[in-house]
VOPAGU-2260 file (C-alpha; in pm, 1 decimal, decimal comma):
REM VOPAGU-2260
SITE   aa  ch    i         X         Y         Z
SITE  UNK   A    0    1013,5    5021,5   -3091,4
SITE  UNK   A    1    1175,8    4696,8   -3080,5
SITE  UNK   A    2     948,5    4390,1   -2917,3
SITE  UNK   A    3    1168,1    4069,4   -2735,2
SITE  UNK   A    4    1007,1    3773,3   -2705,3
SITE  UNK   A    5    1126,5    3552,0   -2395,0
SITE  UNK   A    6    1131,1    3195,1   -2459,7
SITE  UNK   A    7    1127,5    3001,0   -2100,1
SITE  UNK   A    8    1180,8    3109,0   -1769,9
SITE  UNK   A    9    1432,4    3421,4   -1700,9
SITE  UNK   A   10    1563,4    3503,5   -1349,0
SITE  UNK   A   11    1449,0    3820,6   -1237,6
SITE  UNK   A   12    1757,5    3993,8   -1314,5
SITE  UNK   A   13    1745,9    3962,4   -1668,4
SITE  UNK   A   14    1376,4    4026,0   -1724,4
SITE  UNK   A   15    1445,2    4382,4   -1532,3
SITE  UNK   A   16    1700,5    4470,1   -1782,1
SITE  UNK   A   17    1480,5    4376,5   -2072,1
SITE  UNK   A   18    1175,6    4546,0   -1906,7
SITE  UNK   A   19    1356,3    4852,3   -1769,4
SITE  UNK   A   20    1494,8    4908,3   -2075,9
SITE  UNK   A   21    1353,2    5236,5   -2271,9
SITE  UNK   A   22    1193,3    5176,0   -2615,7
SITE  UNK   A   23    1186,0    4811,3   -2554,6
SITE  UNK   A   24     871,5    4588,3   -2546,5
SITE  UNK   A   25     886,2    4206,3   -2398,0
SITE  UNK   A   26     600,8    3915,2   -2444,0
SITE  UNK   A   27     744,8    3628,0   -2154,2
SITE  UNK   A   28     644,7    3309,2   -2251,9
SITE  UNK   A   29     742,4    3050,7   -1976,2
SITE  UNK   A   30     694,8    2745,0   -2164,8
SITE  UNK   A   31     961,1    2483,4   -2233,2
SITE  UNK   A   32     884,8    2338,5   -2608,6
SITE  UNK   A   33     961,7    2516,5   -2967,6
SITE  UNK   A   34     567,0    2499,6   -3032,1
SITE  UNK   A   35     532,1    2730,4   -2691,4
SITE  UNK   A   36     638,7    3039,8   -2849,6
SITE  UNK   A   37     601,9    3022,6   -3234,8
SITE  UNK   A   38     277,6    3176,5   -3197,6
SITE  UNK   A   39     384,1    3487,3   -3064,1
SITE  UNK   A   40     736,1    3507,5   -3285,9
SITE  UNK   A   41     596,2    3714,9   -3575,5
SITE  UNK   A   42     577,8    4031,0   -3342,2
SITE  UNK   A   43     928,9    3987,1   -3245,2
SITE  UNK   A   44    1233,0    4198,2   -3329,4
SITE  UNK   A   45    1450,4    3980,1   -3082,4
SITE  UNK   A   46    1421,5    3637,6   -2895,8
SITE  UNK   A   47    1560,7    3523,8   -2586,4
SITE  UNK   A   48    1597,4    3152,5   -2634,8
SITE  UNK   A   49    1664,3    2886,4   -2348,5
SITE  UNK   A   50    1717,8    2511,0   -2450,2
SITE  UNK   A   51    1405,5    2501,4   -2707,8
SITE  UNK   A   52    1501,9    2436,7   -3047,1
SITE  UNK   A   53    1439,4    2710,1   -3351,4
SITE  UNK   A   54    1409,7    2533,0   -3645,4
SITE  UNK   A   55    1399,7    2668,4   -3976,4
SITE  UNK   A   56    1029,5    2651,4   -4022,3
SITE  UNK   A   57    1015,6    2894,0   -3723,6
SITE  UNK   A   58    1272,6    3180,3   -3834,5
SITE  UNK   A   59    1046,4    3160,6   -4165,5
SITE  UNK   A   60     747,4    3312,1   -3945,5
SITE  UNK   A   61     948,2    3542,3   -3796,8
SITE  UNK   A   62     924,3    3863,6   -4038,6
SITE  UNK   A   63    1071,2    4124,8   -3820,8
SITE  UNK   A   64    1319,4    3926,3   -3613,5
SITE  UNK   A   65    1687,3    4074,3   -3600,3
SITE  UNK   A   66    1848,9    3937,5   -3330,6
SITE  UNK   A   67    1816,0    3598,5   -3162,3
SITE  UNK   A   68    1969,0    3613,1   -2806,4
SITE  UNK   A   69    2087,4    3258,8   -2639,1
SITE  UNK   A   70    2045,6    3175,8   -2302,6
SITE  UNK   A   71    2420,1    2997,0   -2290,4
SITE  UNK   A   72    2701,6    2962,0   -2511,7
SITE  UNK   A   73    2550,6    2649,8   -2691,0
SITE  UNK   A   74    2356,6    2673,3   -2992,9
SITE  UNK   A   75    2306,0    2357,2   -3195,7
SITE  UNK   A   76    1907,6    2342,3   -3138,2
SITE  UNK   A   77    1930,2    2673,1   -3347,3
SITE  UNK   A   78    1902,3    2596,6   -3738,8
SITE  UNK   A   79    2232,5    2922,2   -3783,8
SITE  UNK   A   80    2196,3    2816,5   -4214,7
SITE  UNK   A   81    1816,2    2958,6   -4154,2
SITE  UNK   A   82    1924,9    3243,0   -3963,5
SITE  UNK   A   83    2186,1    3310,8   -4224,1
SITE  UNK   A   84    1968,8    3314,4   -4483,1
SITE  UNK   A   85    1738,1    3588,2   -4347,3
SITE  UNK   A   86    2029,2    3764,0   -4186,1
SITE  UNK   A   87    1957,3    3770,1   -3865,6
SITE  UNK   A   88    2261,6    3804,2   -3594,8
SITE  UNK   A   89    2290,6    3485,3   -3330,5
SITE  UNK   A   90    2437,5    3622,7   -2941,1
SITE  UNK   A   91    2581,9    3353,6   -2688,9
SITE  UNK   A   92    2665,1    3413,9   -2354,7
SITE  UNK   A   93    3043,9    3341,3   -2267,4
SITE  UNK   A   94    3149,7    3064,4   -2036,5
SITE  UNK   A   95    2975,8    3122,0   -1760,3
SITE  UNK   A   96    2869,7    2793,4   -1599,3
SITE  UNK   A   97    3128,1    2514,8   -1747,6
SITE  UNK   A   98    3270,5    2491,9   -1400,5
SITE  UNK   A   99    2877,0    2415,4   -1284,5
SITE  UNK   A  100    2835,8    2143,0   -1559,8
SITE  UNK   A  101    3162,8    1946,7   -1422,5
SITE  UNK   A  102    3038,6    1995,1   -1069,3
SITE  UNK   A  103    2747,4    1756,2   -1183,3
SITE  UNK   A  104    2891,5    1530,6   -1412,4
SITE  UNK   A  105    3096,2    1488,4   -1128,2
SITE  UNK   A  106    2828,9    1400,2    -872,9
SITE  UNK   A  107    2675,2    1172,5   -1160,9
SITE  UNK   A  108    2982,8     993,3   -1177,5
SITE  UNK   A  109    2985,9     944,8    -810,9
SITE  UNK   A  110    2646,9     869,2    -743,9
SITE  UNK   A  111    2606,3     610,3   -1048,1
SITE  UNK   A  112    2941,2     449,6    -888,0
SITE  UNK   A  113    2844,9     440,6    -549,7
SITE  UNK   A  114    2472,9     337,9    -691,6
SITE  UNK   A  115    2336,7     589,1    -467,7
SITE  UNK   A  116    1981,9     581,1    -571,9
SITE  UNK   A  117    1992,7     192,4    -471,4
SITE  UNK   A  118    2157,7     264,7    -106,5
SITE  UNK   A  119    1914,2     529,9     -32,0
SITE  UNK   A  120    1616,3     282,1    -159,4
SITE  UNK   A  121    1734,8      31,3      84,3
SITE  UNK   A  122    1721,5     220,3     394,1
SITE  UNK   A  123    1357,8     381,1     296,6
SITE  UNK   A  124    1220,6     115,8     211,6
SITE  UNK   A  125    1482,2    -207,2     279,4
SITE  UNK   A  126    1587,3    -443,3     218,4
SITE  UNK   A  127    1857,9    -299,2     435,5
SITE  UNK   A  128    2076,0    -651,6     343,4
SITE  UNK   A  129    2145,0    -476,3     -25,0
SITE  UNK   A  130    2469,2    -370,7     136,2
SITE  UNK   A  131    2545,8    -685,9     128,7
SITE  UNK   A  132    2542,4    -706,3    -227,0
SITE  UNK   A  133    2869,9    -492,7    -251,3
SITE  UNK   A  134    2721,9    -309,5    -555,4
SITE  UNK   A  135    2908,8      40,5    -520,9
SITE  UNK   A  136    3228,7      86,5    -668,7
SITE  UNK   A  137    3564,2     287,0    -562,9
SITE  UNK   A  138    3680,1     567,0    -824,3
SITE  UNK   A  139    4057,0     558,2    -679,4
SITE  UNK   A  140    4236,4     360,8   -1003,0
SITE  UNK   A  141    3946,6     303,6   -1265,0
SITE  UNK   A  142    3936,2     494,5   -1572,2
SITE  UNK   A  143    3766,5     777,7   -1686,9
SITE  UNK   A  144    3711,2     857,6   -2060,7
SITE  UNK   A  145    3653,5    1183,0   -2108,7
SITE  UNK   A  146    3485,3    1263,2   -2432,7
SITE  UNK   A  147    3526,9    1633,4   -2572,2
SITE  UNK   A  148    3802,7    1823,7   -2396,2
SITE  UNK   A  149    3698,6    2153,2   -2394,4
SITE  UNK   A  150    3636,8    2384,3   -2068,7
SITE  UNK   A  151    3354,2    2089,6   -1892,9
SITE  UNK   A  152    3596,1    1817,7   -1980,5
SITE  UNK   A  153    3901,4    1993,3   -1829,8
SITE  UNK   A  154    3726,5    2104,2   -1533,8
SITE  UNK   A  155    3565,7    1730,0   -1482,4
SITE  UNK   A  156    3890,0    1620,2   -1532,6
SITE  UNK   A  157    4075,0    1785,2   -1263,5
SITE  UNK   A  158    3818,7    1719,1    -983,3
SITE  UNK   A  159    3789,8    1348,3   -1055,9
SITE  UNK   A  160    4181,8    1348,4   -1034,7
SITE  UNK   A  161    4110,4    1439,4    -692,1
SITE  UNK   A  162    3907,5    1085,5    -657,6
SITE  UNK   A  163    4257,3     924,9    -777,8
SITE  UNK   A  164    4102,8     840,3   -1131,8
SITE  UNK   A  165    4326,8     732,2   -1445,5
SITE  UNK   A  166    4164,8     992,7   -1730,3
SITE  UNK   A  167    4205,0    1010,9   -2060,9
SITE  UNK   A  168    4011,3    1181,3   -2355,6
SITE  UNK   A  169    3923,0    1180,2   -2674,0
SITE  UNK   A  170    3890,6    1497,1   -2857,2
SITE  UNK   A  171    3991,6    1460,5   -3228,6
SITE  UNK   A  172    3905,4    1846,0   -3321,6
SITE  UNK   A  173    4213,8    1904,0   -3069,3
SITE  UNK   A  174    4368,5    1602,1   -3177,8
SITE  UNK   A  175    4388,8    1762,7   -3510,7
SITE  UNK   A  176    4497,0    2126,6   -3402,6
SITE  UNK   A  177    4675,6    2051,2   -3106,4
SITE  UNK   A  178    4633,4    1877,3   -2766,7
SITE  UNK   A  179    4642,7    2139,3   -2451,9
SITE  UNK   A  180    4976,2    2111,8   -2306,1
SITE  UNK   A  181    4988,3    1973,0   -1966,8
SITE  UNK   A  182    4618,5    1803,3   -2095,3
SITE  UNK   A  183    4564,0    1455,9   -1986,0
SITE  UNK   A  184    4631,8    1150,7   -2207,4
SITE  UNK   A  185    4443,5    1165,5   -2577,7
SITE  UNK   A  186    4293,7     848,8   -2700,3
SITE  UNK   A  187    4398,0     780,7   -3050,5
SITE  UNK   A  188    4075,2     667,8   -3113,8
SITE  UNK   A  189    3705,7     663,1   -2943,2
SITE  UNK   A  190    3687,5     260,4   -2984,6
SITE  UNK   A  191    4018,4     257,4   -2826,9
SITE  UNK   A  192    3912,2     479,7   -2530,6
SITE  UNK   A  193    3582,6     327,3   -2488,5
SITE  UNK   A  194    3745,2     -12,0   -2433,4
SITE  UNK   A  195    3995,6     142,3   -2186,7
SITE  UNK   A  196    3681,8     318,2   -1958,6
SITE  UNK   A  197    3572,4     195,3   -1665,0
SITE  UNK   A  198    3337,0     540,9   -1643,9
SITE  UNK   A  199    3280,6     746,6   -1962,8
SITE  UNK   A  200    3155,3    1125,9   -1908,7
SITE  UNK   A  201    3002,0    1279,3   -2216,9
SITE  UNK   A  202    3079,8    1681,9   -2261,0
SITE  UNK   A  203    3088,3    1720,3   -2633,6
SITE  UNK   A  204    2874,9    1930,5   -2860,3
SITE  UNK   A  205    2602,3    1706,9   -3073,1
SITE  UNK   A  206    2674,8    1655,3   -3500,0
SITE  UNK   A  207    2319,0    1553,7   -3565,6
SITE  UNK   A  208    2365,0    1183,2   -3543,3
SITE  UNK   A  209    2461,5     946,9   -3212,0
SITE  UNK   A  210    2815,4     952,2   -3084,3
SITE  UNK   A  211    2734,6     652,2   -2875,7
SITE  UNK   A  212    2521,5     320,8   -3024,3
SITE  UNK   A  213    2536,4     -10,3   -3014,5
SITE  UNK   A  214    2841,3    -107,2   -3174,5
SITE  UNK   A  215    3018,4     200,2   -2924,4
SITE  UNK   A  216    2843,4      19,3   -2613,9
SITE  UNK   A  217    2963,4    -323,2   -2739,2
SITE  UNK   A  218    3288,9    -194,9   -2765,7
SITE  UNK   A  219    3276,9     -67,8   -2426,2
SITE  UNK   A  220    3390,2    -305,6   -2059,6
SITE  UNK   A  221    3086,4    -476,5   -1924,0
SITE  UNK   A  222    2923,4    -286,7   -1607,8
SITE  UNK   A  223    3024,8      38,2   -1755,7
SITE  UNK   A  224    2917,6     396,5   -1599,1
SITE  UNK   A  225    2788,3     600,6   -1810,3
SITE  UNK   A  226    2741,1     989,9   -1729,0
SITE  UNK   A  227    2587,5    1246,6   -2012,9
SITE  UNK   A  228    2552,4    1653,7   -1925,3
SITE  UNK   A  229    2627,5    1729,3   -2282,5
SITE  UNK   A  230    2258,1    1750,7   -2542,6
SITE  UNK   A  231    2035,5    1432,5   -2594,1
SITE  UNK   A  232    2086,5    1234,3   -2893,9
SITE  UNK   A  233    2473,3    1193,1   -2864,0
SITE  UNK   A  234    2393,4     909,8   -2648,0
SITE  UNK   A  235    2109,7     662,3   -2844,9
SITE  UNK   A  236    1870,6     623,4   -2585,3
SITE  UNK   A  237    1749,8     296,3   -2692,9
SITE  UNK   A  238    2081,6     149,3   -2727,0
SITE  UNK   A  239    2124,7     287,8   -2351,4
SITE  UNK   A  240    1797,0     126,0   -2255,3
SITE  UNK   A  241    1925,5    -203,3   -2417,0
SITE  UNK   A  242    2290,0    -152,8   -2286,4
SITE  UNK   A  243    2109,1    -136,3   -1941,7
SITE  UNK   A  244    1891,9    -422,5   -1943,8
SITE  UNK   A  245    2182,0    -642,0   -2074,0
SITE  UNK   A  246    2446,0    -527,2   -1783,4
SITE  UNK   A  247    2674,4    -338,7   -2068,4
SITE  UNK   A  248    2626,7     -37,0   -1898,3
SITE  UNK   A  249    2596,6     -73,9   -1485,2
SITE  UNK   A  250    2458,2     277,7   -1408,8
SITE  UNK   A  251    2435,6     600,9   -1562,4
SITE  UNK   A  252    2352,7     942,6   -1484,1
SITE  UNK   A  253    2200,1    1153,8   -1780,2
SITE  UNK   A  254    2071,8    1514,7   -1774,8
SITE  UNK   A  255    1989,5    1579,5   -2169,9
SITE  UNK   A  256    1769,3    1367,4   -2343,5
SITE  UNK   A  257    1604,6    1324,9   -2733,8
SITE  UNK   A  258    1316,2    1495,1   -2603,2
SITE  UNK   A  259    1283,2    1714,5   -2309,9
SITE  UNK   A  260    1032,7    1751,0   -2111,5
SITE  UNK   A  261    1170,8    1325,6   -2057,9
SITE  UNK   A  262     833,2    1144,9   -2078,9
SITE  UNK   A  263     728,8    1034,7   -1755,6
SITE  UNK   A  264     669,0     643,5   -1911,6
SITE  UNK   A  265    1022,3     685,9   -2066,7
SITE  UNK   A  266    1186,7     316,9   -2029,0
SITE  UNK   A  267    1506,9     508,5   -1865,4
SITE  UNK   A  268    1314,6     589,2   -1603,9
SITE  UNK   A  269    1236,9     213,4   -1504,6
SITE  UNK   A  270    1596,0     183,6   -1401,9
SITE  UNK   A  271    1717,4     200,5   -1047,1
SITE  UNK   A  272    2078,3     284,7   -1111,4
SITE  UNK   A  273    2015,8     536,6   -1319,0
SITE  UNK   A  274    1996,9     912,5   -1209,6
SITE  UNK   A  275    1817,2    1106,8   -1425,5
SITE  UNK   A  276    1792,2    1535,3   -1402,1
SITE  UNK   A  277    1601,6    1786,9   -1587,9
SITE  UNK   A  278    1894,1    1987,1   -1814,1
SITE  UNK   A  279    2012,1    2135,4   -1553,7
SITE  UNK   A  280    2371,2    2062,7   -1515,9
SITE  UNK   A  281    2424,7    2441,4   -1557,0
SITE  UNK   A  282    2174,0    2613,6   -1377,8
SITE  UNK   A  283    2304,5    2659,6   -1033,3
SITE  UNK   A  284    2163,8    3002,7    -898,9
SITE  UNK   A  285    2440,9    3166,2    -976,0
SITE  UNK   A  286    2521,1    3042,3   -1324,5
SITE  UNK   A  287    2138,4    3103,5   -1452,2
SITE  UNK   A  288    2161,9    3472,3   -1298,8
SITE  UNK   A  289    2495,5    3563,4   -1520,5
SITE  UNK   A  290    2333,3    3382,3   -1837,4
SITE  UNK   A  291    2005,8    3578,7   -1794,4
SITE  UNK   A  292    2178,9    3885,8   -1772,2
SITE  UNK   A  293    2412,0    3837,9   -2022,7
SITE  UNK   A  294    2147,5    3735,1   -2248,6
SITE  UNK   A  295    1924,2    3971,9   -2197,7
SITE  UNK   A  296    2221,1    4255,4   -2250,5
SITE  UNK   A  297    2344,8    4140,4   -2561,3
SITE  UNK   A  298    2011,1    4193,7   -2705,0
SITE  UNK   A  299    1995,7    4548,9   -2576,9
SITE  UNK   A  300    2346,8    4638,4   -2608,9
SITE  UNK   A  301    2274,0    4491,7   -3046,8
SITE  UNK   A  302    1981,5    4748,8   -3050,0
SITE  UNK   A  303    2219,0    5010,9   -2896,1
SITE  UNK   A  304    2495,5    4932,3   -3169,7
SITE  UNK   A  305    2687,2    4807,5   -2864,1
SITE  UNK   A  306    2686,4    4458,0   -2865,4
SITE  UNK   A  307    3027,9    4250,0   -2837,1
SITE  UNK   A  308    3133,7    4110,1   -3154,2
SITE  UNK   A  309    3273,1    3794,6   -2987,1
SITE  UNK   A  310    2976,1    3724,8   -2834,3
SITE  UNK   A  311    2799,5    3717,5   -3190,4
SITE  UNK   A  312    2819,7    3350,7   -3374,1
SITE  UNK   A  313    2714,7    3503,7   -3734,9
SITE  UNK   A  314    2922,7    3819,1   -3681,1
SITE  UNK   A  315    2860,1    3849,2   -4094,5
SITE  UNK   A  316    2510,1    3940,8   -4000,1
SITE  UNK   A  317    2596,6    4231,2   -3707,3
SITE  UNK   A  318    2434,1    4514,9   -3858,4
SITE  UNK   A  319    2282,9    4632,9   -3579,7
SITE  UNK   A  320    1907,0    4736,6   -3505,3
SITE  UNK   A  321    1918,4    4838,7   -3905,4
């Protein structure tokens, strides 16, 4: 009888599927860290994962696991090599909430322009004069750097063309294998499109080391925005901290972070034109409903034999419930 472990929160939806299913056991674990449910991962056949990492140390405790089910189509918290290794099949959810993740990297990029935290500050508690300042700043002509043009940067893309903003992005995997016709501008190069940006919104997956550091912010127009709805640690949060305090970067609206839960003494949080959100770019009702029951279904349809191959990262390791 195969058990599922549940790794964070799961809309109803998907937990009935899991729970309704027959021969099926599930453990829900609502925590948000790796640490949360490594103590229960030994009794699992299958796990539901959310954002939490799985590291390699934790598929090494996990003797019976066959299947590890991912709340989303991302997967770069997962250690795939330690998966591999014990061959145990990785599912993804298809694109279900890219249009949701442009949505708010699109109200970041407004609300850091328009320094929205700051005007709604000045009417609660004054000084009503800020206005006076002239602080927020019109999108119609300034330039947006989009970096990674895949399905969030497309779709950011086309609703800040509605604001009357210049875009271009940088991409170089489609650089290499061929720009999307009718695709905005490329930028040859990510020094020469961070010089270019007057906003820069981050959708690319993370390589394990910072996209954006010092010498990237230095190379970047003073009083830059700065919007990230991609994974922490593509943006170096101390170089954003210091980027900040100097006036590099003017405001910034950032979702993922180095470690989530953010702590609440965090320096980014000491900044007024910064707008800060828990990961959650993608979870509009909707878009957490569809990945919960897609999620939970791929890991019943893989004990079924039924599972969609596409859907399966490793598809070297769909055996089934063997």
């Amino acid at each position: 009888m195969p058990h599922v472990l549940v790794a964070g929160k799961l809309h109803p939806l998907g937990r009935e599927i899991l729970t309704s299913a027959l021969g099926m056991t599930t453990t829900f674990i609502e925590g948000t860290t790796e640490e949360s449910y490594v103590p229960h991962i030994h009794e699992a056949d299958a796990v539901l994962i959310r954002t939490q990492p799985m590291s390699a140390a934790t598929v090494a405790k996990a003797d019976r696991l066959k299947i590890v089910s991912r709340h989303g189509v991302g997967y770069d918290a997962v250690d795939v090599a330690a998966l591999n290794e014990r061959g145990i099949a990785l599912a993804v959810y298809g694109d279900v909430n890219s249009t949701a993740v442009a949505e708010h990297a699109a109200m970041m990029i407004l609300a850091a322009s328009k320094r929205a935290l700051r005007a709604d500050a000045s009417v609660r508690k004054g000084p009503w004069e800020w206005r006076n300042r002239l602080e927020p700043r019109g999108l119609r002509g300034q330039n947006l750097l989009l970096l990674g043009y895949g399905r969030i940067g497309r779709h950011t893309g086309t609703i800040m063309g509605e604001f009357g903003m210049v875009i271009r992005a940088y991409d170089p995997y489609l650089l290499e294998n061929g720009w999307p016709e009718g695709g905005v501008t490329p930028a040859e190069s990510l020094e020469d499109g961070l010089a270019w940006a007057d906003v820069v919104s981050v959708s690319v997956p993370h390589t394990g080391t910072p996209l954006i550091g010092s010498a990237e912010f230095d190379a970047m127009r003073h009083g830059v925005v700065i919007v990230n709805t991609a994974r922490g640690g593509i943006v170096d949060e101390a170089a954003l901290v210091e980027a900040l305090h100097s006036g590099k970067v003017g405001a910034a609206g950032i979702d993922v972070f180095e470690s989530e839960p953010l702590p609440a003494d965090h320096p980014l949080t000491q900044f007024d034109q910064v707008l800060l959100s828990p990961h959650i770019a993608g979870l509009t009702d909707g878009a957490a409903q569809k990945m919960a029951i897609g999620s939970a279904k791929n890991i019943v349809d893989f004990f079924a034999g039924t599972v969609d191959p596409a859907l399966i990262v490793n598809r070297e390791q769909l055996h089934g419930a063997s």
